[in-house]
C-alpha positions, 0 to 999 in steps of 0.5 A, spaced: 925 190 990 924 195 985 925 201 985 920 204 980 913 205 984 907 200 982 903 203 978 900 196 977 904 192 972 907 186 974 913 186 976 916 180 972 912 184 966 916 191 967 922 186 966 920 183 959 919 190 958 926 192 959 929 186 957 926 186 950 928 194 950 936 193 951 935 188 946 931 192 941 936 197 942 943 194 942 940 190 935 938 197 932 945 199 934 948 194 930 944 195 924 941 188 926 933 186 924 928 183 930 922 178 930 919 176 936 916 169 935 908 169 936 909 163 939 914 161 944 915 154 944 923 153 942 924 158 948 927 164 943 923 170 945 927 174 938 930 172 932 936 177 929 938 178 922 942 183 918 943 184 910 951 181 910 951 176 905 950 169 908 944 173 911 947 170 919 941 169 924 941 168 932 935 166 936 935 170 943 933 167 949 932 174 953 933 173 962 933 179 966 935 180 974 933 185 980 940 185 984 945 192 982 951 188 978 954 195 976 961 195 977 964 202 975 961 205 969 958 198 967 953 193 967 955 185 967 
């Protein structure tokens, strides 16, 4: 269940919201590029690059959770 009052968005909608901002930020961290496919055929919700010189790109497939797996200081 979750914490945050209904304010109206689906549940599963606030989860790709916070599923496409972690990743977001990590990618910005790591210097990294983001595109989201308009559409999602292969299951890869983003597509990251960087500038090294065999201009590496991974496909992600974003999966979020509603259970509290924080051990300590960190999140698994």
């Amino acid at each position: 269940m979750s914490t945050f009052p209904n304010l109206g968005m689906a549940v599963s909608t606030q989860q790709e919201n916070f599923g496409n901002s972690f990743l977001l930020a990590v990618a910005a961290a790591a210097g990294c590029a983001c595109a989201k496919p308009e559409t999602d055929n292969d299951s890869v919700d983003w597509t990251l690059s960087c500038r090294l010189s065999r201009r590496p790109k991974i496909d992600v497939q974003i999966k979020t959770v509603m259970t509290d797996d924080a051990l300590g200081d960190h999140i698994s």
